[in-house]
C-alpha positions as CSV (number, residue, x, y, z in Angstrom):
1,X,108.0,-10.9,254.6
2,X,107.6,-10.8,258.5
3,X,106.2,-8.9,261.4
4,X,108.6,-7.6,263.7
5,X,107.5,-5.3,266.0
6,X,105.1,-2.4,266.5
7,X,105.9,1.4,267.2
8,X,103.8,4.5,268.5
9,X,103.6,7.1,266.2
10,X,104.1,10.6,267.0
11,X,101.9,13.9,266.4
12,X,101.4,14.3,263.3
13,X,103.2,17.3,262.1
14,X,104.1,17.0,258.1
15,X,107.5,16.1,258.3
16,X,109.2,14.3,255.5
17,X,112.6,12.8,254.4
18,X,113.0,10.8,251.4
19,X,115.8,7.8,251.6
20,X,118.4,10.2,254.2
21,X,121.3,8.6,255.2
22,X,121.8,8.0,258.9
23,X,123.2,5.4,261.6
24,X,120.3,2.5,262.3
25,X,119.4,2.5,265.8
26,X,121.4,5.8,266.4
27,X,118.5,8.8,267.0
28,X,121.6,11.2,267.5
29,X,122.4,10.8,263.7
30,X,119.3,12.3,262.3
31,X,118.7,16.3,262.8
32,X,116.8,18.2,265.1
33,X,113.7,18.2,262.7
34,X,113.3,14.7,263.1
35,X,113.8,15.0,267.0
36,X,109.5,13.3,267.7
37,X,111.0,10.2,265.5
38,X,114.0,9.7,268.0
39,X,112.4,6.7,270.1
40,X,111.4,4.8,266.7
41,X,114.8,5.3,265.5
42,X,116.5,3.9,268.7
43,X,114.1,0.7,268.4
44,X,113.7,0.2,265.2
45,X,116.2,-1.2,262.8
46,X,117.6,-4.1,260.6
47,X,121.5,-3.7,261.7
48,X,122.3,-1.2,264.7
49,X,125.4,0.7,264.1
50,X,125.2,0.4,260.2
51,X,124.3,2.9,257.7
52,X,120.4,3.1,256.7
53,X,118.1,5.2,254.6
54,X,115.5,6.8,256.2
55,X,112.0,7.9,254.9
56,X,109.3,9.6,256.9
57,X,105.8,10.6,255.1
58,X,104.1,12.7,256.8
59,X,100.8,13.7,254.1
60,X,97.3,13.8,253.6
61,X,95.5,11.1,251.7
62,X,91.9,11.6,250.1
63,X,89.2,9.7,250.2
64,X,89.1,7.3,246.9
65,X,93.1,7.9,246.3
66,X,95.7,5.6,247.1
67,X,99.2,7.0,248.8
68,X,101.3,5.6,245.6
69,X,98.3,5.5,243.0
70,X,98.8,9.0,241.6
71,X,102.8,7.3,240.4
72,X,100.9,3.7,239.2
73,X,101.1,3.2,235.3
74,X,98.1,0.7,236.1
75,X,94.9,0.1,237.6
76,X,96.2,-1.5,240.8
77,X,98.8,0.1,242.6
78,X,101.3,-3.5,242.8
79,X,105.0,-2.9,242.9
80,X,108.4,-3.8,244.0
81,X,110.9,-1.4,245.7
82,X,113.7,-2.0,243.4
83,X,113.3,-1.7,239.3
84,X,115.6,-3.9,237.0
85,X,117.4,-2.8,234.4
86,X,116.9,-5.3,232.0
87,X,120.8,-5.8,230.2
88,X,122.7,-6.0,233.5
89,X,120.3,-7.4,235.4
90,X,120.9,-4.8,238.0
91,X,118.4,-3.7,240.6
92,X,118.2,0.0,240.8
93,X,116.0,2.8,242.4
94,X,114.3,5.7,240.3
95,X,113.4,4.4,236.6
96,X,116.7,4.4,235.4
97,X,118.5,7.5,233.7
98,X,119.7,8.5,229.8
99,X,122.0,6.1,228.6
100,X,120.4,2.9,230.4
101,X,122.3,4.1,233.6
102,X,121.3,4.4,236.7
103,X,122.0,6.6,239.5
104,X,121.3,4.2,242.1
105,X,122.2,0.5,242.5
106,X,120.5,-1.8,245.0
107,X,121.9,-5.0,246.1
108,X,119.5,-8.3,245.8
109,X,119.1,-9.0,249.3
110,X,118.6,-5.7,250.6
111,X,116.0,-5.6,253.1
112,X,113.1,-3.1,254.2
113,X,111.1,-2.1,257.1
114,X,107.8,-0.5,256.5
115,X,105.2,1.0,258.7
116,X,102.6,3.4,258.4
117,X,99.5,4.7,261.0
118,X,96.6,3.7,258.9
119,X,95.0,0.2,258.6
120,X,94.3,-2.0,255.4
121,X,96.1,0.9,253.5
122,X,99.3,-1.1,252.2
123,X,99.1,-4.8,251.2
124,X,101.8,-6.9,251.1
125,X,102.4,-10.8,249.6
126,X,104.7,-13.2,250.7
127,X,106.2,-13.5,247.7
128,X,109.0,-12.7,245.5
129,X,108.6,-10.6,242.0
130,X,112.0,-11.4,240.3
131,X,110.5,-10.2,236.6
132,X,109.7,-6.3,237.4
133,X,109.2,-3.4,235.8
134,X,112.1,-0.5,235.1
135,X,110.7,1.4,237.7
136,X,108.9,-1.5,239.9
137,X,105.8,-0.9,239.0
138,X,104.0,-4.4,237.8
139,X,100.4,-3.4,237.7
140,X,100.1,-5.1,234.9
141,X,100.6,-8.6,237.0
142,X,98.3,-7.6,239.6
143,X,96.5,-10.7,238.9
144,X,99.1,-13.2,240.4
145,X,98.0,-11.0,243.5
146,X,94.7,-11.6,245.1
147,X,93.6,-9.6,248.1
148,X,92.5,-13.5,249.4
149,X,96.1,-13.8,249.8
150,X,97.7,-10.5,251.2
151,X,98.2,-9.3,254.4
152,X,97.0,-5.7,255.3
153,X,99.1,-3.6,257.3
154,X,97.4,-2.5,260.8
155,X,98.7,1.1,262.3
156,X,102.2,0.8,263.9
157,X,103.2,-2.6,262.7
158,X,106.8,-2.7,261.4
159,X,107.1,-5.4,258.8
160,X,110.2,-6.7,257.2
161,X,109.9,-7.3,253.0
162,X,112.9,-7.4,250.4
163,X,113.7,-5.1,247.1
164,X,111.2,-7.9,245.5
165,X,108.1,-8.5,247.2
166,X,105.3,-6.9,246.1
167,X,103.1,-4.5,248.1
168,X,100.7,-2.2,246.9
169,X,99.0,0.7,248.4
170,X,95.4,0.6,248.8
171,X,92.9,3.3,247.8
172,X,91.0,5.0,251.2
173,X,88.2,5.2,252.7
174,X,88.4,8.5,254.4
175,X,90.0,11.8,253.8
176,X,93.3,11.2,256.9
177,X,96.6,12.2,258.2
178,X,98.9,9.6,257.1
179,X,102.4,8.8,258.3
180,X,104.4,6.5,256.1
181,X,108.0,5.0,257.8
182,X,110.4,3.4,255.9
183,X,114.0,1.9,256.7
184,X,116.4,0.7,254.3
185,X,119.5,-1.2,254.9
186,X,123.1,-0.8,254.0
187,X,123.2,-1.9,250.1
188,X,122.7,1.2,248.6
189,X,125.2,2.4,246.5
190,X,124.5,6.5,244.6
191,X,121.9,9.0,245.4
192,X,119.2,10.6,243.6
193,X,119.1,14.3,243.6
194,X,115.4,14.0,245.4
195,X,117.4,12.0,248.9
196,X,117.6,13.9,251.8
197,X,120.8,15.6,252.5
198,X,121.4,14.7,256.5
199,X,123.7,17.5,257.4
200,X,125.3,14.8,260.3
201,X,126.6,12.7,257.8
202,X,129.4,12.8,255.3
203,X,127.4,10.1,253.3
């Protein structure tokens, strides 16, 4: 887990893609709809020219909530990016499907870029949570995870985490506007039905 970098978020307008596929670094591979996110796109990336996943949050948070709490099977919101399924010893995204399947397979050392516009609302430990849940969350083991040791995110800072280190988003303290970025490398191998479609791309 690293800083690299900072952005400038645009107006906030409620725009959102979950996990679309498009070229990192490339801001002519993501549609017209996303045209306010072009300059973060050009700057921000893990490998230029390779294919990403892009997520863009654009949604109101209340006072009290947490942006990921509503989704936590426990108290604290903790979790990893990537669940395991437990007989292959797979990482995947989504929970899993019937039949112990599942429709997306992440490789181990994928890496991630978060950033979001609001401070102290995502936590993240410099750690790495091999034993995790089907679907990532481990709540549960929110106790090997102090606040003392965290680092809170600050508005615009990009920072650089793996499948397995845990983050967790923090309740608010004011009703806001949030905007949630998130780049995933190459390493992804399916789809869920929810991803983004990006009309550009064959993939």
């Amino acid at each position: 887990m690293t800083q690299v970098g900072t952005i400038t978020f645009p107006e906030y307008s409620g725009v959102r893609c979950l996990m679309m596929p498009y070229i990192q670094g490339d801001p002519d591979s993501v549609p017209d709809h996303y045209d306010a996110y072009r300059p973060i796109i050009k700057s921000t990336y893990l490998a230029e020219g390779e294919i990403g996943f892009l997520t863009i949050d654009e949604s109101p948070v209340t006072k009290g909530s947490a942006h990921r709490g509503a989704h936590a099977a426990h108290g604290r919101a903790v979790h990893t990016e990537a669940g395991l399924l437990p007989e292959s010893g797979q990482f995947m995204w989504g929970g899993g499907s019937w039949g112990g399947r599942a429709n997306v397979i992440l490789d181990r050392d994928l890496q991630v870029l978060l950033a979001n516009n609001l401070a102290d609302s995502c936590a993240l430990w410099d750690a790495v949570h091999l034993d995790t849940s089907l679907d990532g969350d481990i709540g549960d083991q929110a106790h090997l995870y102090p606040y003392k040791d965290a680092t809170l995110m600050q508005p615009g800072e990009v920072h650089r985490i793996g499948i397995l280190t845990p983050h967790e988003s923090m309740p608010v303290e004011t009703d806001f506007d949030r905007q949630f970025l998130r780049i995933i490398g190459s390493g992804v191998r399916g789809r869920e039905p929810y991803f983004t479609v990006n009309p550009l791309l064959s993939a």
